[in-house]
C-alpha positions in Angstrom: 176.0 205.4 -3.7 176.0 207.7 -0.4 173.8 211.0 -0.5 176.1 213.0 1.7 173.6 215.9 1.4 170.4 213.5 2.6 172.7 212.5 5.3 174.4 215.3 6.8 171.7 218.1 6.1 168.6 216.1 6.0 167.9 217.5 2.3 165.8 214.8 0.6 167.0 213.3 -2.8 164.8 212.2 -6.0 166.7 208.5 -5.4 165.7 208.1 -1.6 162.4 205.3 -2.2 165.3 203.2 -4.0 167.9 203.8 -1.4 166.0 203.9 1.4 162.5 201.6 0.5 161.3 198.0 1.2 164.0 195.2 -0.3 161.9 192.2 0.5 160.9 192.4 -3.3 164.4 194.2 -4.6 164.7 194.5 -8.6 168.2 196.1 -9.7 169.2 198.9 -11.4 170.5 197.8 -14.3 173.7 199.4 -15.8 174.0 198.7 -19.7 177.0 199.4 -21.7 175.1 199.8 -24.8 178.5 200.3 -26.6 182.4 199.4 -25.8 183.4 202.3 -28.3 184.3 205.7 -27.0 185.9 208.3 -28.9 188.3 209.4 -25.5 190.8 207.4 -23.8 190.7 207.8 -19.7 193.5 206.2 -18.1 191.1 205.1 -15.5 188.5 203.2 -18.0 186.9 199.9 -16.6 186.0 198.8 -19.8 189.3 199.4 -21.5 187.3 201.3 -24.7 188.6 202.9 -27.8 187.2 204.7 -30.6 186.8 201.8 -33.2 184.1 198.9 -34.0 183.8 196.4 -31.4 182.2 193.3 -33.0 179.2 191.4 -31.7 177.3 194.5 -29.9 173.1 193.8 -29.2 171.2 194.8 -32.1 168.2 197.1 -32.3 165.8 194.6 -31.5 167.8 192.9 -29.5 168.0 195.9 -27.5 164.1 196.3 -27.4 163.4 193.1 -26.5 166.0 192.7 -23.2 164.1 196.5 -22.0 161.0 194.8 -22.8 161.8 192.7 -19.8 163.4 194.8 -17.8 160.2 196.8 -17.8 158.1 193.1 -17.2 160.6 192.9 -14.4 159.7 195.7 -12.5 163.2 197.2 -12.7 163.1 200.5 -11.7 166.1 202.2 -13.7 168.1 201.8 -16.6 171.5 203.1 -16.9 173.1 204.0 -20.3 176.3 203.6 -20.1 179.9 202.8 -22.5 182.2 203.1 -23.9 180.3 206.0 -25.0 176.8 205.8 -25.6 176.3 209.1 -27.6 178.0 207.2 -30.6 175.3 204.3 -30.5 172.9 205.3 -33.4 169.6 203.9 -32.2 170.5 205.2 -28.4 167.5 207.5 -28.8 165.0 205.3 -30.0 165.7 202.4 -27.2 165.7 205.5 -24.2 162.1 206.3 -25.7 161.1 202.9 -25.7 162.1 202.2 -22.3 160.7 205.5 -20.7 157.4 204.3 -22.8 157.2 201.0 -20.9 157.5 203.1 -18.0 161.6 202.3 -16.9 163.5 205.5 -15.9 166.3 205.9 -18.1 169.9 208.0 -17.1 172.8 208.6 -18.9 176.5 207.9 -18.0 178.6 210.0 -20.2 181.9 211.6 -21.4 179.3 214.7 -22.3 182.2 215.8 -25.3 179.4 214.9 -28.0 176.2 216.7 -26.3 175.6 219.4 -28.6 172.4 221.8 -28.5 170.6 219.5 -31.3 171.7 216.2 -28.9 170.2 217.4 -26.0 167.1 218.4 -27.4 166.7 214.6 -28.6 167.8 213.8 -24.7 165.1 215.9 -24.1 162.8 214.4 -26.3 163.9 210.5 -25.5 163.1 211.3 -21.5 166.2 210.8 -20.1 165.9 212.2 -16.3 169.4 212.6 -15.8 172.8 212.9 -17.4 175.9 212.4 -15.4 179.2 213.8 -17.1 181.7 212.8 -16.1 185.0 215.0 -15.4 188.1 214.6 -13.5 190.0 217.7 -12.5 190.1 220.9 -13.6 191.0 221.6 -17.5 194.6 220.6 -17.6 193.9 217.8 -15.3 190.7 216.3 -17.1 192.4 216.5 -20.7 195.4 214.9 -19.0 193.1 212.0 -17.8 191.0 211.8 -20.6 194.0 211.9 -23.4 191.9 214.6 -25.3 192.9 218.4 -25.6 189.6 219.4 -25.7 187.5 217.4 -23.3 187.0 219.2 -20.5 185.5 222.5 -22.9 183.9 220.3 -24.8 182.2 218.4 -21.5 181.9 221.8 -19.8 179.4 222.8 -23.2 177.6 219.8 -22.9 176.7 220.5 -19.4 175.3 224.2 -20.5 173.7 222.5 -23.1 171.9 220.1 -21.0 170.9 222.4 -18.5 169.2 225.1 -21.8 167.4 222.1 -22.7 165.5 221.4 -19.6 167.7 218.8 -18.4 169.0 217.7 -15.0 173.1 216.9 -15.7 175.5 216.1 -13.0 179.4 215.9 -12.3 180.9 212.3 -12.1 184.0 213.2 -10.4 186.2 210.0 -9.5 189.0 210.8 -6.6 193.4 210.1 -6.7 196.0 212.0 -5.7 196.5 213.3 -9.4 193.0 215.1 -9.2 192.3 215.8 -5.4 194.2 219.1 -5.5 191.7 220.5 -8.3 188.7 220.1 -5.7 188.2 223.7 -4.9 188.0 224.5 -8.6 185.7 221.3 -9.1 183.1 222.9 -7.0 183.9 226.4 -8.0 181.9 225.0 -11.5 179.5 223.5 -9.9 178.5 226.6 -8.1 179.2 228.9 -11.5 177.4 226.6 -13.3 174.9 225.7 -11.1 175.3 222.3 -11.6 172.6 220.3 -9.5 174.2 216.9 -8.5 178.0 216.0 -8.2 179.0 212.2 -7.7 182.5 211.5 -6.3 183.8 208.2 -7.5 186.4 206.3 -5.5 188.3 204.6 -7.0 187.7 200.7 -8.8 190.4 198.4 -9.3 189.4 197.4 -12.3 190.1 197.9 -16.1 192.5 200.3 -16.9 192.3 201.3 -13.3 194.2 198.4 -12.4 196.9 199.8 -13.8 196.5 202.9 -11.9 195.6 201.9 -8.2 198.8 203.1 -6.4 197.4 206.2 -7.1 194.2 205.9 -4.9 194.1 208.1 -1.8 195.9 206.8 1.5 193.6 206.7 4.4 194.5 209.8 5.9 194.0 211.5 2.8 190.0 209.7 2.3 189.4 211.0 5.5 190.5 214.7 4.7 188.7 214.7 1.4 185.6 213.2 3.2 186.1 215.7 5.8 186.1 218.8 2.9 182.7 217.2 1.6 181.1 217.1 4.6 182.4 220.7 5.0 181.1 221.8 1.3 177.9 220.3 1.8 177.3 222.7 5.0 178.5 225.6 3.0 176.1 224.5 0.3 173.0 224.4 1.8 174.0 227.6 3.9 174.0 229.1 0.4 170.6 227.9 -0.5 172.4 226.1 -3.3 170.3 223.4 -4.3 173.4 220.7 -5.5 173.1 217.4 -4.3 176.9 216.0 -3.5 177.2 212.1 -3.4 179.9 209.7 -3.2 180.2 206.2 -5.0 182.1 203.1 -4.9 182.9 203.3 -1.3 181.0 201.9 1.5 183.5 202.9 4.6 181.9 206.7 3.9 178.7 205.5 5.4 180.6 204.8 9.2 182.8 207.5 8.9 179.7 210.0 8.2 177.8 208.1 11.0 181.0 208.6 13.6 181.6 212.2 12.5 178.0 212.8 12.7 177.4 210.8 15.8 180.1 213.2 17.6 178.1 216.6 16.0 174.5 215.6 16.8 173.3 212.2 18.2 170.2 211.7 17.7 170.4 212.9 13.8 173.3 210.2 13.9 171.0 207.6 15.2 168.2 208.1 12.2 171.0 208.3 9.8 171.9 204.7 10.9 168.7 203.3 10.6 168.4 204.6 6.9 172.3 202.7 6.5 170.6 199.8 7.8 167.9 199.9 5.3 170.0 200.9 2.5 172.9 198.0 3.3 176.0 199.1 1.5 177.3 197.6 -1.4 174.8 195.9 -3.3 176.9 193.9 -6.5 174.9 190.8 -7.8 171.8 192.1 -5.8 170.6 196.2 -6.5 172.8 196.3 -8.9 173.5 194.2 -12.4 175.2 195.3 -15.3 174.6 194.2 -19.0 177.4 194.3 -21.4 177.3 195.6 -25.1 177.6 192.0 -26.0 174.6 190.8 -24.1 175.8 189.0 -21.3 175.1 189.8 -17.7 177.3 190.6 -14.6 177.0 191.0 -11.1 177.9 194.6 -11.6 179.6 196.7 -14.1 183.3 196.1 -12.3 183.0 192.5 -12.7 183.5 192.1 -16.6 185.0 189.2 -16.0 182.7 187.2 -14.8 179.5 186.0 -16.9 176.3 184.6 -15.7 174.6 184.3 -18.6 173.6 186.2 -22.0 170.5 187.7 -22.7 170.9 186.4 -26.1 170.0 183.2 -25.1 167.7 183.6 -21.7 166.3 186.6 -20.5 167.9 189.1 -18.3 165.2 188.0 -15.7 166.0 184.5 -16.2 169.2 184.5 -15.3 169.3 187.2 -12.8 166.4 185.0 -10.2 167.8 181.6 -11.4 170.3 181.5 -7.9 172.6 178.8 -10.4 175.5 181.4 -10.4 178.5 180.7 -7.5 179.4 184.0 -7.1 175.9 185.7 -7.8 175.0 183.6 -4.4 177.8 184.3 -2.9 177.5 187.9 -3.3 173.8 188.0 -2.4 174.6 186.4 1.2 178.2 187.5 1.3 178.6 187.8 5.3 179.8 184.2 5.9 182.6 184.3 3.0 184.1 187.7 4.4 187.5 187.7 5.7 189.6 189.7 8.3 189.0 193.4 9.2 185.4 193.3 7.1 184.2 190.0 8.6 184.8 191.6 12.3 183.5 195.0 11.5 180.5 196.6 13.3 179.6 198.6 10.5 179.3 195.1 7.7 175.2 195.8 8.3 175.7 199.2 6.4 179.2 198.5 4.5 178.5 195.0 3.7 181.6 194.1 2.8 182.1 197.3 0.7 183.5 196.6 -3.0 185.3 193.1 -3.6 186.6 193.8 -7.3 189.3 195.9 -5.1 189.6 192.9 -2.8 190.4 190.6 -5.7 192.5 192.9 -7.4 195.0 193.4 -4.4 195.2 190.0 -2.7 193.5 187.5 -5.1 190.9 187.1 -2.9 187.2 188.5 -3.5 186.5 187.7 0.4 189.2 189.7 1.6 189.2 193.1 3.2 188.6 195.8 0.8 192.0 197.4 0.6 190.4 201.1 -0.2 188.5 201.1 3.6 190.2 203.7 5.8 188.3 203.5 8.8 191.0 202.3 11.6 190.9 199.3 13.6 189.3 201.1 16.4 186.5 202.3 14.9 185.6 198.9 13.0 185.5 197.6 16.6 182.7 197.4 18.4 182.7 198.7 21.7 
């Protein structure tokens, strides 16, 4: 996750110790699907959800006792996540019990089912933030979501959010169906006065899979990156306070460094030390995802791929145990990496960037990440 704004306009963010802190002692922040069932249908879903029962899904205490040690873990946040969460019954009572042992708590969500009544109880569990997600303007969104009503219904939920005292966000991921609604996307977010806005590139993964020829090319990544950095200007012109990230991505990190570097040197310089620090893409490492079924990934893209189930041996357990091939192998991933990213000058701040898209284009985790746009050039160092 890149904080264009931190980055280009040197506005701080709430997430910069994480992002920018000591990782001699790292702890991850651990994304939980607490549910597989969601009552939409996005064409672009890694979990492949649909609104029915899914069998086998952690039980109450089951729940309590995995953020029991999380929070003797000294993991720093917990992610709610789906499906959709909303339609877990005892969602509120785990949030509150997590914030209680002192875990910060967000919320990944559709945002459909956040009515004034649910966001008072959001309110009430201490959730800090709630990213809704949307993708495109109304048409667009209900097209992508395969529900009529979605993008009102999210749109509410956000207004909702906000009367309640809450801090919501846009989760916005990026293809060439979408990218032409991005002057209307931030159109709400200034009407709204929406405070954060991720945009998602796109995962290979899931339903996405089925989807990927419809990722940007290159040249179009590096216009729409060029429009952020553009917005983000105009934003903070504005006195707008709206934090604009993007996600999923690791190639934004040089190409803001190079565009910066060009603009103003020596902020380019201390933006590349805070790369360094951060150091890109983090699967298996400052990341970890837990599915609703109890067992534990690198992150949430690698479904796939089990370590272990927190069932049977606690999340902490399993996640320090170093018995896991690719868990290793993703930890110290330099060594494995193969063409463009194994000779790039920017792997100390990319670090290979996302491998799920690696493995879904060429069978290979190790190879280069097809969704990197950056040109041979400027992965060369001079």
């Amino acid at each position: 996750m890149l904080n264009i704004t931190k980055l280009w306009c040197n506005i701080p963010g709430s997430m910069d110790p994480i992002r920018y802190g000591p990782k001699t002692h790292q702890k991850p922040i651990v994304v939980w699907n607490t549910t597989r069932r969601c009552n939409l249908n996005c064409v672009h879903c890694y979990s492949k959800s649909e609104d029915k029962l899914y069998p086998n899904e952690l039980t109450t205490q089951q729940a309590k006792t995995f953020v029991e040690d999380l929070a003797n873990f000294k993991v720093p946040v917990l992610l709610f996540s789906g499906g959709e969460p909303l339609l877990r019954p005892d969602l509120f009572e785990i949030a509150t019990y997590a914030s209680k042992l002192g875990i910060r708590t967000v919320l990944s969500t559709n945002g459909t089912l956040i009515t004034p009544n649910t966001a008072q109880k959001l309110k009430t569990s201490n959730f800090s933030y709630i990213g809704v997600s949307l993708d495109g303007a109304e048409e667009t969104n209900n097209k992508f979501r395969g529900n009529p009503t979605a993008f009102k219904q999210a749109i509410t939920g956000i207004q909702n959010c906000l009367k309640a005292g809450l801090k919501p966000g846009l989760r916005f991921t990026i293809t060439k169906y979408n990218v032409q609604d991005i002057d209307k996307i931030f159109d709400l977010i200034e009407t709204e006065n929406i405070p954060r806005a991720c945009f998602y590139h796109l995962a290979y993964v899931g339903r996405g899979t089925s989807i990927l020829n419809d990722d940007l090319t290159p040249e179009q990544t590096r216009t729409f990156m060029d429009y952020l950095f553009s917005k983000v200007e105009t934003i903070h012109q504005k006195a707008q306070n709206t934090e604009i990230l993007t996600v999923d991505n690791h190639a934004d990190a040089a190409y803001l460094y190079l565009k910066l570097n060009k603009k103003n040197p020596q902020q380019a310089q201390e933006v590349l030390n805070l790369l360094k620090i951060n150091g890109g893409n983090s699967s298996g490492k400052g990341i970890a995802c837990v599915d609703q079924n109890g067992y534990v990934h690198p992150d949430q893209f690698w479904q796939h791929h089990n370590i272990g189930n927190i069932k049977e041996q606690k999340f902490s357990t399993l996640w320090t145990n170093n018995q896991d091939p690719l868990l290793t192998a993703l930890r110290n991933r330099t060594p494995h990496l193969k063409g463009k990213c194994a000779q790039c000058q920017f792997l100390n701040i990319c670090n290979g960037n996302l491998r799920i898209r690696a493995e879904a284009v060429h069978g290979d985790i190790w190879a280069p990440d097809p969704a990197c746009y950056l040109t041979n050039q400027e992965t060369t160092a001079k």
